[in-house]
N, C-alpha and C positions, 0 to 999 in steps of 0.2 A: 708236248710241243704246243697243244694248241693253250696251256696253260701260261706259257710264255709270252706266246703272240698276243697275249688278253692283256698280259702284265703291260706290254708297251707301247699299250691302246691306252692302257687309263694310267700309266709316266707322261704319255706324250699331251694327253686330255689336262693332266693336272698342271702342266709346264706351260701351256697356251692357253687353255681354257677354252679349248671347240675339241671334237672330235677328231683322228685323223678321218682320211678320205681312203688313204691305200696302205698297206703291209706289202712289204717287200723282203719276200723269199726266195732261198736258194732252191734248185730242185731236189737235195736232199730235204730240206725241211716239208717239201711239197708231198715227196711219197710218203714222209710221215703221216703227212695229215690225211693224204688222199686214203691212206690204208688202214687210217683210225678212227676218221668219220667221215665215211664215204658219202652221207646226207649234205656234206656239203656242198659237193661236186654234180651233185643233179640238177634236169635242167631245173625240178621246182624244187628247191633245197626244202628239208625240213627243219636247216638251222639259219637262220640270216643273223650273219655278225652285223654289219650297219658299216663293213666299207670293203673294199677292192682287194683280192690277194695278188700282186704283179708276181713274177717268177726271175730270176734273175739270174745268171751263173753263179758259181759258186767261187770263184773268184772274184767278184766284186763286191761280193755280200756275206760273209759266214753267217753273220746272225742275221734274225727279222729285222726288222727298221718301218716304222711308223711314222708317215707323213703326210701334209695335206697340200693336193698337188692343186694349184690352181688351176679354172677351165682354160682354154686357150679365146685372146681376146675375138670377140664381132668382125667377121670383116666389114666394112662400110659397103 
């Protein structure tokens, strides 16, 4: 799973040329990872990928999906 989630960090990196910002997963994809590398999920992880996992239903999402979510603008 998380060999997947890696693949479409760096399609999405080759496609635009930055990094994404967030991975957007289903909760099935989520207890995969929670249950295979649980160093993620700590509050001091021992693995930092370099962006965001969102969680999503499973209805709007079957697969991962790699994206970079802009900030929200300044209020004045």
């Amino acid at each position: 799973m998380l060999d997947h989630i890696l693949r479409q960090v760096q399609g999405f990196e080759r496609r635009h040329g930055y990094r994404p910002n967030v991975v957007f997963i289903n909760r099935r994809h989520y207890r995969v990872l929670r249950h295979n590398y649980p160093g993620l999920f700590q509050a001091d992880p021992s693995i930092e990928l370099g962006f965001r996992i969102a969680v999503v239903p499973e209805d709007l999402m079957s697969q991962p999906e790699a994206l970079f979510l802009r900030p929200p603008p300044q209020a004045a």
